[in-house]
C-alpha positions as a Markdown table, in Angstrom:
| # | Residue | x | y | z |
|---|---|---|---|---|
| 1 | Unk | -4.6 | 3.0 | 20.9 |
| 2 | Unk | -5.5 | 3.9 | 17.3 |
| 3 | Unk | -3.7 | 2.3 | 14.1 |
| 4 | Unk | -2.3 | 3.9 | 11.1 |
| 5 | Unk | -0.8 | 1.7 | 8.4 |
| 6 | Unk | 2.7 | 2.7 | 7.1 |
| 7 | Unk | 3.6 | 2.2 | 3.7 |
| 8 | Unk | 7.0 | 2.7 | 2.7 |
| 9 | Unk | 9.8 | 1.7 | 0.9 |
| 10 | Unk | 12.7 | 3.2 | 2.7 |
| 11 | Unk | 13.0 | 0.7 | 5.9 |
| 12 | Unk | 15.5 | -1.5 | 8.0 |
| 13 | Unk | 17.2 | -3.2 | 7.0 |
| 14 | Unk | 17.4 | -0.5 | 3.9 |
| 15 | Unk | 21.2 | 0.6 | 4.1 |
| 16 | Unk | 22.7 | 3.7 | 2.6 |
| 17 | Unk | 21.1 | 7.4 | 2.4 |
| 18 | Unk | 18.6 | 9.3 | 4.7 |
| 19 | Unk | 15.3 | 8.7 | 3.6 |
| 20 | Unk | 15.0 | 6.0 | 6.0 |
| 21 | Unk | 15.1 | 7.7 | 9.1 |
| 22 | Unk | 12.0 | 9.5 | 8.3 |
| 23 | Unk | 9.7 | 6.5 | 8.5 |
| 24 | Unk | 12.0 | 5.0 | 10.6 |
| 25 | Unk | 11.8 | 7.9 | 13.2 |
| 26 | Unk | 7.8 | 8.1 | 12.8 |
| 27 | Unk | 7.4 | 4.6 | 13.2 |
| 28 | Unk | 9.3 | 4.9 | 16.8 |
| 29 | Unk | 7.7 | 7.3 | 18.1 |
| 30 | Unk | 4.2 | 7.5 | 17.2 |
| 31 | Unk | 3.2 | 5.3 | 20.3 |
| 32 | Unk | 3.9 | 8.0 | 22.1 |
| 33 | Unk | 1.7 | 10.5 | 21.1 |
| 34 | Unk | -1.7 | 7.7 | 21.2 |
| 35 | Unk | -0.8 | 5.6 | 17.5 |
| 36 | Unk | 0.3 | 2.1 | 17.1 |
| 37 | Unk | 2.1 | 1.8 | 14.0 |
| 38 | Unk | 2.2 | -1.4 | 11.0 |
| 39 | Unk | 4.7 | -0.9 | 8.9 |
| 40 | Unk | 4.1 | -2.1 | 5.4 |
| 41 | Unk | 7.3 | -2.9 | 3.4 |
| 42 | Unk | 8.9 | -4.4 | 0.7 |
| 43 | Unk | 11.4 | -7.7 | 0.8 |
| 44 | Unk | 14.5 | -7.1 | 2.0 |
| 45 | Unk | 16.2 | -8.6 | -1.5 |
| 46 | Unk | 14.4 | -5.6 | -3.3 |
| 47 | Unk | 17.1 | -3.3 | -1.8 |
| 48 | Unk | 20.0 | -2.5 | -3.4 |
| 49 | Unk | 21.9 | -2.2 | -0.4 |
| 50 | Unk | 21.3 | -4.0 | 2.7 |
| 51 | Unk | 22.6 | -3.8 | 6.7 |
| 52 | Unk | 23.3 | -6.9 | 8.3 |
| 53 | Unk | 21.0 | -7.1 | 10.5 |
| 54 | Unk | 17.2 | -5.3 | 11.1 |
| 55 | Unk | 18.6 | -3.9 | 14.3 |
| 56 | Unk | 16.8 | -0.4 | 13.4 |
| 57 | Unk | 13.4 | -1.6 | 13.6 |
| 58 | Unk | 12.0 | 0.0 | 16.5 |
| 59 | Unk | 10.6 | -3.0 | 19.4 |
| 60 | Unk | 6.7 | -3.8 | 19.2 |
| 61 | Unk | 6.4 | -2.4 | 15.4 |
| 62 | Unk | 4.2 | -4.7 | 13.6 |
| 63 | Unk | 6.2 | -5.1 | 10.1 |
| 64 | Unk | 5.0 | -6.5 | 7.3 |
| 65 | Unk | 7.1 | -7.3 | 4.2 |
| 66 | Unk | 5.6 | -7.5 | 0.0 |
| 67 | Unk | 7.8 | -9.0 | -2.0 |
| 68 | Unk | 8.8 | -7.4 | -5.2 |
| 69 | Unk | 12.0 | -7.4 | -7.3 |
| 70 | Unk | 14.4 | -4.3 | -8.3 |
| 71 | Unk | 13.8 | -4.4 | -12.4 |
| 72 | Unk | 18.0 | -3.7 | -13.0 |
| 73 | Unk | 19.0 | -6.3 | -10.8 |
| 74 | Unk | 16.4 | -9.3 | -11.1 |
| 75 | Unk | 14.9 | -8.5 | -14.7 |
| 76 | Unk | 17.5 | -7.6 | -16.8 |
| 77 | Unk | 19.4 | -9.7 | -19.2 |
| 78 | Unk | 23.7 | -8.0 | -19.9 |
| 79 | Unk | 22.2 | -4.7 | -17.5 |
| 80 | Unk | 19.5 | -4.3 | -20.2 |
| 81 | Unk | 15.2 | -4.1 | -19.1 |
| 82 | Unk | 12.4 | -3.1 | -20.9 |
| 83 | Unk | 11.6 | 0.7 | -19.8 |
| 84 | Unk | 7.8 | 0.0 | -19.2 |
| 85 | Unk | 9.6 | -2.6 | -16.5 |
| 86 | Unk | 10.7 | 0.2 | -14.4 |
| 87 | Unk | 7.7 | 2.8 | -14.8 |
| 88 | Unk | 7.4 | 4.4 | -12.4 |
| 89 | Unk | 10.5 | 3.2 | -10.6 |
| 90 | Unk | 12.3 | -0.5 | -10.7 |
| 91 | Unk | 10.5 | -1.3 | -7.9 |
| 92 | Unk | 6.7 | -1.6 | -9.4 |
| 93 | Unk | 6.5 | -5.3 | -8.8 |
| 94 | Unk | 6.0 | -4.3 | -5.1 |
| 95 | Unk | 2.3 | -3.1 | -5.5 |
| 96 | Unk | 0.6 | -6.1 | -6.3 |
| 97 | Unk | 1.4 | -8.2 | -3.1 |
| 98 | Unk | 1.7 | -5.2 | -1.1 |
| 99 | Unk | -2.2 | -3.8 | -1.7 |
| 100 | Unk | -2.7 | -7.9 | -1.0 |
| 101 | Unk | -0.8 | -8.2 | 1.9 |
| 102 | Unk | -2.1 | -4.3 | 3.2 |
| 103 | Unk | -5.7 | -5.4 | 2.4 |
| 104 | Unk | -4.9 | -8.5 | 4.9 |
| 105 | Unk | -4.0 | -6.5 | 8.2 |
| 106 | Unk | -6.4 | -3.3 | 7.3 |
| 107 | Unk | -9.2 | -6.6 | 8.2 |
| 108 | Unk | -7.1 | -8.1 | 10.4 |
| 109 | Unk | -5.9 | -4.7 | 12.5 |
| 110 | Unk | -8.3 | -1.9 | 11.6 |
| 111 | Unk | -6.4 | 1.0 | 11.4 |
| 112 | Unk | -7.8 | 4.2 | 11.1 |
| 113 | Unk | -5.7 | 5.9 | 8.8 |
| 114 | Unk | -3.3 | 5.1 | 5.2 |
| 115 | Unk | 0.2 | 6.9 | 5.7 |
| 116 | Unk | 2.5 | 6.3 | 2.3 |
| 117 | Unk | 5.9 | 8.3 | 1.2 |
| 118 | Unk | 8.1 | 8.9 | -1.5 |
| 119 | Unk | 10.4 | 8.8 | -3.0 |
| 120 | Unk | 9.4 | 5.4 | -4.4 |
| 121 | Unk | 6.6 | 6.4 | -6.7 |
| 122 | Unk | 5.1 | 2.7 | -6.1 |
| 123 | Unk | 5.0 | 3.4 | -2.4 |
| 124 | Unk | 1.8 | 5.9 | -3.3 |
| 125 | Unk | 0.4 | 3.5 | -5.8 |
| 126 | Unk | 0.0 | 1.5 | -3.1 |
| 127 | Unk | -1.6 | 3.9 | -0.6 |
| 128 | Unk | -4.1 | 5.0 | -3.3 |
| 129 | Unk | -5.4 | 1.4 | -3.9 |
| 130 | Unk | -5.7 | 0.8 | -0.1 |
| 131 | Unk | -7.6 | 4.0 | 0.1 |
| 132 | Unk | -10.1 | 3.0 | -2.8 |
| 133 | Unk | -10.3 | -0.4 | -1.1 |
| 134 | Unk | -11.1 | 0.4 | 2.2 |
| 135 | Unk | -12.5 | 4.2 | 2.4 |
| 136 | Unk | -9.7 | 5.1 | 5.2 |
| 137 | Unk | -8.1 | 8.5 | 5.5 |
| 138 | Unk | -4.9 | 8.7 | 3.1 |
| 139 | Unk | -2.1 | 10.7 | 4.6 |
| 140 | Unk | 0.1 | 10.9 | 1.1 |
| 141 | Unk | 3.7 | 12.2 | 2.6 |
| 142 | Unk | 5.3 | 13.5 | -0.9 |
| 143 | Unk | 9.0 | 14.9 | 1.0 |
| 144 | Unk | 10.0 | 16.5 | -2.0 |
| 145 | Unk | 8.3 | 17.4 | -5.8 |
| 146 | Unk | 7.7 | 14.0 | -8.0 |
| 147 | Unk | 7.2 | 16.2 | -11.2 |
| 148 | Unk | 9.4 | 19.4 | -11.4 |
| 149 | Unk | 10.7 | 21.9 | -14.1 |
| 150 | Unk | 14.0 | 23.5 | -13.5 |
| 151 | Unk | 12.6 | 27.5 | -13.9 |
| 152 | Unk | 16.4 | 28.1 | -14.9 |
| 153 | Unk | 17.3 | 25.9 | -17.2 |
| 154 | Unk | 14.0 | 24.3 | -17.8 |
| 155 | Unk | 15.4 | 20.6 | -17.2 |
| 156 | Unk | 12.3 | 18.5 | -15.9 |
| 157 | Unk | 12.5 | 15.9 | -13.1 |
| 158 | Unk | 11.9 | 13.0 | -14.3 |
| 159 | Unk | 14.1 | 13.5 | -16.8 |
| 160 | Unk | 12.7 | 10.2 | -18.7 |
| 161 | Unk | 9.2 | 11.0 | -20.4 |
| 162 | Unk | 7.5 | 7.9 | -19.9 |
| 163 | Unk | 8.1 | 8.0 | -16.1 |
| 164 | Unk | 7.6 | 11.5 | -16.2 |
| 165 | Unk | 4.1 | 11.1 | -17.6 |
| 166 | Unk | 3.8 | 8.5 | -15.4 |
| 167 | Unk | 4.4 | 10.3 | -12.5 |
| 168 | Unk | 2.3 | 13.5 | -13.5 |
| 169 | Unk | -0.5 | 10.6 | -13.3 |
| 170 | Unk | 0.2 | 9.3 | -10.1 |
| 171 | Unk | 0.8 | 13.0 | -8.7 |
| 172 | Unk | -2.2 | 14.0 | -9.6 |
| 173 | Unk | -4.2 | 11.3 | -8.9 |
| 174 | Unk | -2.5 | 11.2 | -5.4 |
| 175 | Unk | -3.2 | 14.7 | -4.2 |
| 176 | Unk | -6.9 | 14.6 | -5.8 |
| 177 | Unk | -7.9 | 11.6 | -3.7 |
| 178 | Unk | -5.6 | 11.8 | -0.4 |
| 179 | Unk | -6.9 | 13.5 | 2.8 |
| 180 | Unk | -3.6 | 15.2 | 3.4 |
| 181 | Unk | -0.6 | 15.8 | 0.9 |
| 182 | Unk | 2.3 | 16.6 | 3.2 |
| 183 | Unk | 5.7 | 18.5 | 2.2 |
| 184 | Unk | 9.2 | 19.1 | 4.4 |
| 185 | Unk | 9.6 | 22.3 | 3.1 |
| 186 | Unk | 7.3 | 25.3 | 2.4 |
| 187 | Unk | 8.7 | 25.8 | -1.3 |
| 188 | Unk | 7.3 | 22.6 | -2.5 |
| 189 | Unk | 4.1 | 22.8 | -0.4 |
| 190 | Unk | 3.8 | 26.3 | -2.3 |
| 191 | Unk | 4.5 | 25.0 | -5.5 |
| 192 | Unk | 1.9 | 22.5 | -5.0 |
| 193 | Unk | -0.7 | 24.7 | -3.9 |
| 194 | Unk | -0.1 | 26.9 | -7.3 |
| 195 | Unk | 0.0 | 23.8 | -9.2 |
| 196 | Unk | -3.6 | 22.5 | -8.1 |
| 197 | Unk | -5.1 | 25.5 | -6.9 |
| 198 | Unk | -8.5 | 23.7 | -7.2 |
| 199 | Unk | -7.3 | 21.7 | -4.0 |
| 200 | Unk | -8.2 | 24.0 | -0.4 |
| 201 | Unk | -5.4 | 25.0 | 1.5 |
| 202 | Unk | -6.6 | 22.8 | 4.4 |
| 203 | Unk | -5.8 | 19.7 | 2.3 |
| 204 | Unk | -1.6 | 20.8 | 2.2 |
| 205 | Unk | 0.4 | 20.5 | 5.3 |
| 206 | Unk | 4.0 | 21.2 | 6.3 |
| 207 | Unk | 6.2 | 18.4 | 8.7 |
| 208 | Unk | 10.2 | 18.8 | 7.8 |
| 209 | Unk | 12.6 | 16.7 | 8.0 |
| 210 | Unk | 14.6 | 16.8 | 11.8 |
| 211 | Unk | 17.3 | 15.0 | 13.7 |
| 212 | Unk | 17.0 | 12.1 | 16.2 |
| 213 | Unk | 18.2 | 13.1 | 20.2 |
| 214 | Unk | 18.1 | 9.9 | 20.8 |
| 215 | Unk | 21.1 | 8.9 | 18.0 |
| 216 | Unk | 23.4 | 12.2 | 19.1 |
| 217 | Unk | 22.5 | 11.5 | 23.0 |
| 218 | Unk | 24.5 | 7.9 | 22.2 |
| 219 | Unk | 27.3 | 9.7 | 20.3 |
| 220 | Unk | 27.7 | 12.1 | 23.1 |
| 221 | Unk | 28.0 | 8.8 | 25.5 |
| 222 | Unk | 30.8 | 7.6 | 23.5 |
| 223 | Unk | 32.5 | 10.2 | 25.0 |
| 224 | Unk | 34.8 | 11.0 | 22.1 |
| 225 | Unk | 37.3 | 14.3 | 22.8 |
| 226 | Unk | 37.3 | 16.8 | 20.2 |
| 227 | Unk | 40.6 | 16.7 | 18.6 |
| 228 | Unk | 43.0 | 20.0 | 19.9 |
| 229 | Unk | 42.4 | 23.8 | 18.3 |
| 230 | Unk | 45.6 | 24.0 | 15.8 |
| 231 | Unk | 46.0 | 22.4 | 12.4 |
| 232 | Unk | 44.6 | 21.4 | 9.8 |
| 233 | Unk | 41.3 | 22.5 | 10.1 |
| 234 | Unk | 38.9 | 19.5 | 9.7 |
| 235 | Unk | 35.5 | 20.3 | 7.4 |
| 236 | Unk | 33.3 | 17.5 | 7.0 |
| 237 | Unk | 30.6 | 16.8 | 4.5 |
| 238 | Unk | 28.5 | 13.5 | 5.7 |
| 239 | Unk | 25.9 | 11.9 | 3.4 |
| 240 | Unk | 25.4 | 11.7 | -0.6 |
| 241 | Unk | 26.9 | 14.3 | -3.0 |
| 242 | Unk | 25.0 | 14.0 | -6.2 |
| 243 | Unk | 26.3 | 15.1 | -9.5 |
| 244 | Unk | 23.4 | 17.5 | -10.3 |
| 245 | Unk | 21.7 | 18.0 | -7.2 |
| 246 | Unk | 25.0 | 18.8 | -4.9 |
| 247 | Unk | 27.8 | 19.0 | -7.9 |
| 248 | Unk | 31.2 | 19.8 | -6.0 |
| 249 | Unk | 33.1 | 21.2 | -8.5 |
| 250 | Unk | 32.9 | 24.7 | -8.1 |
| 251 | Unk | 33.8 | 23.9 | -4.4 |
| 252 | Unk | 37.2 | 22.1 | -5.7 |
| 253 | Unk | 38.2 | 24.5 | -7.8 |
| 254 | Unk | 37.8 | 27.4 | -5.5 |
| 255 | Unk | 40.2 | 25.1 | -3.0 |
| 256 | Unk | 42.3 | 24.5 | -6.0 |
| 257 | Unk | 42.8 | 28.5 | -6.6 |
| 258 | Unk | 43.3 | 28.6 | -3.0 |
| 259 | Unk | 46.0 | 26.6 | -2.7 |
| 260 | Unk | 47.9 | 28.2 | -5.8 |
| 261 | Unk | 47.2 | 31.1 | -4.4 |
| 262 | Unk | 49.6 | 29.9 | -1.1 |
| 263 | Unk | 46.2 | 30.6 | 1.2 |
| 264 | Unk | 45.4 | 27.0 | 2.0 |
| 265 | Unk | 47.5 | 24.0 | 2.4 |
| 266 | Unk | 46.9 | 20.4 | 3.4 |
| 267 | Unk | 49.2 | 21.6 | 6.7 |
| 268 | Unk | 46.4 | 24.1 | 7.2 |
| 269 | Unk | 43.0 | 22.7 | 5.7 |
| 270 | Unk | 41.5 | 18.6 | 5.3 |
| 271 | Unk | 38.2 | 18.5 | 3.4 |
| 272 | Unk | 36.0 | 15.2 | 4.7 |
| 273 | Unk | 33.6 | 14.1 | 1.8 |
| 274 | Unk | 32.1 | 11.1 | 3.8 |
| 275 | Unk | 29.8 | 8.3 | 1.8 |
| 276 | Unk | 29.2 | 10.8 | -1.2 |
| 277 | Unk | 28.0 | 8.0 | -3.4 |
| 278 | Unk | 30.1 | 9.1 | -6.1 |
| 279 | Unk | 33.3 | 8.9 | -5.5 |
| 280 | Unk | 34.7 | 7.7 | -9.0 |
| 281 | Unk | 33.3 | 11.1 | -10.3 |
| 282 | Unk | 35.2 | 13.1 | -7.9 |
| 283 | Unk | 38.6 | 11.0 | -7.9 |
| 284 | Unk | 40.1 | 12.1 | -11.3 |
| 285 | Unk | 39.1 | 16.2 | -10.6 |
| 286 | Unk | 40.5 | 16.2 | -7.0 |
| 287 | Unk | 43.7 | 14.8 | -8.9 |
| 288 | Unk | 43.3 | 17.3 | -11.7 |
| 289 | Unk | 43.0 | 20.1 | -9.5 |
| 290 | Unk | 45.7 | 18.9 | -7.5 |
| 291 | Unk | 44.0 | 19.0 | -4.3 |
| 292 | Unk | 43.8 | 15.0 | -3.5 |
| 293 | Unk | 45.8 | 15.8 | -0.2 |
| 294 | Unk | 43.1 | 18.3 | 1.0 |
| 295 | Unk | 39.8 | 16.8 | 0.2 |
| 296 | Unk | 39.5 | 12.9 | 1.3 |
| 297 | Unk | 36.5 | 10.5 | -0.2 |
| 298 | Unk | 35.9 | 8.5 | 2.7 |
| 299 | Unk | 33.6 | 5.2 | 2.9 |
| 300 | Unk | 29.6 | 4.7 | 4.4 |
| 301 | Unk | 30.0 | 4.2 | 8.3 |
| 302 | Unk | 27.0 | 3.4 | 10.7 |
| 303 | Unk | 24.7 | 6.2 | 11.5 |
| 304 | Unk | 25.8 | 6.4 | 15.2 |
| 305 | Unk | 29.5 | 6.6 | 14.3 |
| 306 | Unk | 28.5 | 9.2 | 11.3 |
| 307 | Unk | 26.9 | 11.6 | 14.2 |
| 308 | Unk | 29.9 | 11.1 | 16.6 |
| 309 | Unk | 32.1 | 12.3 | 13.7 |
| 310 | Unk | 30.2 | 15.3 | 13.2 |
| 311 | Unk | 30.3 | 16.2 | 17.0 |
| 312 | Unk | 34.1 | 15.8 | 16.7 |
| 313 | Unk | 35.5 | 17.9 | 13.8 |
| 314 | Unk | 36.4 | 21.1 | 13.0 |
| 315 | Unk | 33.2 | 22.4 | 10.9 |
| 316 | Unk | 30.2 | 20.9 | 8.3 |
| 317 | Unk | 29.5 | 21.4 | 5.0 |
| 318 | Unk | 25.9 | 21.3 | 3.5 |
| 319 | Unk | 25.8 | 21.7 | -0.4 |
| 320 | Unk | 22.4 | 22.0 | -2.2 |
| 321 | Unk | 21.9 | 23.7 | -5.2 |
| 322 | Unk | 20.1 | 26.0 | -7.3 |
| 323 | Unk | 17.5 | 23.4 | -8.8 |
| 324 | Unk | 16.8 | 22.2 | -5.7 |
| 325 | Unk | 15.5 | 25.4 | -4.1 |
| 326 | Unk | 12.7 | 23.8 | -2.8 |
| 327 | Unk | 14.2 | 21.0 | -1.0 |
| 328 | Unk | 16.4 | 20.9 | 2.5 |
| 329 | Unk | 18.5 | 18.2 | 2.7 |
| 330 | Unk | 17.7 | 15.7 | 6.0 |
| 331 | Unk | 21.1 | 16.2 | 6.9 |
| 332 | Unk | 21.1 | 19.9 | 7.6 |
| 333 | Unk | 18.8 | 19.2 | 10.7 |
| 334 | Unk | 21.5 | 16.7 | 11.9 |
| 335 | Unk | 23.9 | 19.7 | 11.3 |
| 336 | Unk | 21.9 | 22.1 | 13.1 |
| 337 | Unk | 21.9 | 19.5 | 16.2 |
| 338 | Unk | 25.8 | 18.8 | 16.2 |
| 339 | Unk | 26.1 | 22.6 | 17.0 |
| 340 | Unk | 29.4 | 22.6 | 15.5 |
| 341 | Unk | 30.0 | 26.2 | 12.7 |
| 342 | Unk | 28.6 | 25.3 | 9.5 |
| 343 | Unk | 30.3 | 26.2 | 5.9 |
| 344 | Unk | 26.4 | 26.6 | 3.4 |
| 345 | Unk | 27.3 | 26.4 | -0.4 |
| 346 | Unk | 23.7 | 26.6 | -1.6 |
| 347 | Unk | 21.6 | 29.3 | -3.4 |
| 348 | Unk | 20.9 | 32.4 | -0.9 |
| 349 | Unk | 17.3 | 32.3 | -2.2 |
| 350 | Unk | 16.4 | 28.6 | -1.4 |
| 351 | Unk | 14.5 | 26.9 | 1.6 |
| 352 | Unk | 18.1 | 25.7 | 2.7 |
| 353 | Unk | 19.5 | 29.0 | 3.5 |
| 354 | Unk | 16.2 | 30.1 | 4.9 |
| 355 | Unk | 16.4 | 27.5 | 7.3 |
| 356 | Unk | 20.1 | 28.3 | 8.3 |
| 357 | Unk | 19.4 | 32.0 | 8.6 |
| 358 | Unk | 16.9 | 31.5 | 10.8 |
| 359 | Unk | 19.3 | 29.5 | 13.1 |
| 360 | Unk | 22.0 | 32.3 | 12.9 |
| 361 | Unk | 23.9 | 30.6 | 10.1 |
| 362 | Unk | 25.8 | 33.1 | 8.2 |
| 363 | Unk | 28.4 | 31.7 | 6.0 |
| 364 | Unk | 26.1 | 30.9 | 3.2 |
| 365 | Unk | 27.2 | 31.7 | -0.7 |
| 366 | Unk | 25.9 | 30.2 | -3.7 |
| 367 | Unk | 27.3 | 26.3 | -4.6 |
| 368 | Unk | 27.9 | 27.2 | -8.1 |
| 369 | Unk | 30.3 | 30.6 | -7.5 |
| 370 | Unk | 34.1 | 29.4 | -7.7 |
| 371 | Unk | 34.4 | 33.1 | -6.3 |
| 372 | Unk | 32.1 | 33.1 | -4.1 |
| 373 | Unk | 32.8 | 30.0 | -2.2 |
| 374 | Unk | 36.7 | 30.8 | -2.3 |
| 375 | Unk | 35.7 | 34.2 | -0.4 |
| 376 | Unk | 33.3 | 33.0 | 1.8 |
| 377 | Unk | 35.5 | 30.0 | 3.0 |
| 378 | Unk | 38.2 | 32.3 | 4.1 |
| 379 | Unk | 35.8 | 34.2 | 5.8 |
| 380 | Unk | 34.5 | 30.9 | 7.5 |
| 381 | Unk | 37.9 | 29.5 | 8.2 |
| 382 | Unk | 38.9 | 32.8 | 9.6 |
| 383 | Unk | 36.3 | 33.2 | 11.9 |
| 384 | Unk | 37.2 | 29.6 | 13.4 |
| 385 | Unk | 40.6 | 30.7 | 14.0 |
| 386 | Unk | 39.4 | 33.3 | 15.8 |
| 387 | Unk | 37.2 | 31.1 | 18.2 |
| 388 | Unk | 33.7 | 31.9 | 17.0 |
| 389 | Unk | 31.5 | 28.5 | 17.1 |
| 390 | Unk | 28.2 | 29.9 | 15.8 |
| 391 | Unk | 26.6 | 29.0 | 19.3 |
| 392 | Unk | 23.3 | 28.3 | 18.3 |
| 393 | Unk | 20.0 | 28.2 | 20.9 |
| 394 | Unk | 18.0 | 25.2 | 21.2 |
| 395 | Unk | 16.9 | 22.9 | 18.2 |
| 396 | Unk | 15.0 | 20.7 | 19.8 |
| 397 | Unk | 11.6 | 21.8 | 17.3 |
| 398 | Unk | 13.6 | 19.9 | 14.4 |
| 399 | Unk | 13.4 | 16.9 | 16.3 |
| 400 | Unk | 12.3 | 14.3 | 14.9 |
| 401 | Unk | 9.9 | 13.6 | 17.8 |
| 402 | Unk | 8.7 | 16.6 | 17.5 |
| 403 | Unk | 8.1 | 16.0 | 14.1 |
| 404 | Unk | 6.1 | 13.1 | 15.2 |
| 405 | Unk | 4.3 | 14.6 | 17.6 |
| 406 | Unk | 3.2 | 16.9 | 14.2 |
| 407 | Unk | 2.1 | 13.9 | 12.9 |
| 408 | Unk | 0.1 | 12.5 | 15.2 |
| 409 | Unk | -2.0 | 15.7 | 15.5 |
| 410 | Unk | -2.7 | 15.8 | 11.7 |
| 411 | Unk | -3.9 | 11.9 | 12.0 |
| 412 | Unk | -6.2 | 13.3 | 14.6 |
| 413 | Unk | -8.1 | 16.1 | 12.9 |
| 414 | Unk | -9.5 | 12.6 | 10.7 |
């Protein structure tokens, strides 16, 4: 069986947000489809946020672990670091040990091909030095844009300079040298190809994000009964809500106007924001707006129970805006898979409502219309009321072993 060595940041026992399942998921099932995985990693104490235990680490995965330190918790003195500390993210002590330790089992193992992701700039430091090192294919998996400019309001991503400059280097650098830059969504592949149109179109290749059978196969097992048709209607948003990226507000005050309006109640409507990530932005306005009874900030759960309560409820939610047109969040995959009616507040233009359109989603208005949304949610909740459930046909391409099963096929063609 052929080797490819994995190196990424987002890994068990890694707790909180999405990323993880990507690597995670690839690292499960590439055995399956003729590659043995080694996972390079970093410490566990590097992570913010940790699980209890590495149960998620699939069996028989060689994982190796660099130790490195998170510059704002281990080198700062009163929450204060030196910038150049944390350029091009606060966790650049990793790439030392980790090209040492990856150098170790490329001699020891022999893999045939480099694999490293974002979003932890570091992560592709890493795979670039272990390319120069040993002449093995580089699969650099980018997910989403490290350098962007907002084409509305012209905000770029970074928004710091130096770690924007920083990561203009590493960019480039990356997709000059690397066999194969990889994208989830064909807005930021496109984007790239315009960017370096020196690079040949057989160098950029498409594998999205997708949804694990094997996680709503064990929710389904739990056997949990969908709670009666009648009131209140239960909506449910699962995963982070960031300020900028997924800003709520013109959702709450559209459910605020609602409600003053007499068309929705807490009798008739409860909003489920679950393990938003910002919840002490969101407290105050939901009290402002008086809508604290409808919309309810609820804590992280485990993954399993986060995909039995999306089987379970009423409707989901997927916000995504404007400035991330190029981007799908991992989560609308699991969405697609829960087959329950979906509610899209994101720009009609953007990869995300291509996606859903393509799946038969209709109730799609843009996140930052107060109108809009207010409309279109009547619309939605209407439409429930009157039994439709958005039956959907198979999803089974977004899986994520089919996603794997992509993969596998690129490290091939090497």
């Amino acid at each position: 069986m052929k080797k490819v060595l994995m190196v990424a940041y987002h890994y068990p026992p890694f707790g909180g947000g999405s990323g993880i399942h990507r690597t995670l998921k690839f690292s499960r099932y590439l055995s399956e489809y003729g590659w043995q995985p080694i996972v390079l990693t970093i410490s566990p104490h590097a992570y913010p946020r940790r699980e209890k235990a590495e149960d998620g680490v699939p069996a028989g995965v060689l994982t190796a672990r660099a130790f490195a330190l998170d510059t704002a918790r281990h080198l700062s003195f009163r929450g204060a670091y030196p910038q150049w500390m944390a350029v091009p993210d606060r966790w650049v002590t990793w790439w030392p040990t980790a090209v040492s330790i990856g150098a170790s089992l490329i001699r020891k193992h022999r893999p045939q091909a480099i694999w490293s992701t974002y979003p932890i700039a570091t992560a592709h430091m890493i795979g670039l030095a272990l390319h120069r090192l040993s002449g093995l294919p580089w699969v650099a998996d980018f997910r989403d844009p490290m350098v962007e400019k907002d084409p509305v309001t012209g905000e770029e991503f970074p928004r710091d300079p130096l770690v924007r400059k920083v990561s203009s280097w590493i960019e480039e650098r990356t997709v000059k040298l690397c066999n194969r830059a990889v994208f989830t969504t064909p807005g930021t592949l496109s984007m790239y190809a315009n960017r370096f149109p020196e690079i040949p179109d057989s160098q950029w290749a498409l594998i999205a994000n997708g949804y694990d059978e094997e996680d709503f196969a064990a929710a389904e097992r739990q056997n949990h009964a969908r709670p009666a048709t009648g009131k209140p209607v239960v909506l449910l948003h699962s995963g982070v809500l960031y300020p900028s990226e997924r800003d709520p507000m013109a959702f709450f005050q559209a459910l605020s106007e609602l409600r003053r309006s007499g068309k929705i109640s807490a009798a008739i409507l409860k909003v489920v924001l679950r393990a938003t990530g910002h919840d002490e932005d969101y407290r105050a306005p939901l009290r402002q707006l008086g809508i604290e009874d409808i919309v309810s900030l609820e804590p992280t759960i485990p993954h399993n129970d986060a995909v039995a309560e999306m089987l379970n409820v009423d409707g989901l939610l997927i916000l995504q805006a404007t400035n991330c047109n190029r981007q799908i969040p991992a989560k609308a995959y699991e969405c697609l898979r829960a087959g329950r009616p979906i509610f899209a507040m994101t720009d009609p233009a953007g990869d995300t409502a291509s996606l859903l359109r393509a799946e038969g989603i209709e109730s799609i208005v843009p996140l930052d219309s107060k109108n809009d949304i207010a409309n279109g949610l009547l619309n939605f909740l209407a439409k429930l009321g009157n039994g439709s459930d958005h039956v959907r046909p198979s999803v089974e391409r977004h899986s994520r072993k089919a996603r794997t099963r992509e993969l596998a096929a690129l490290l091939d063609s090497f």
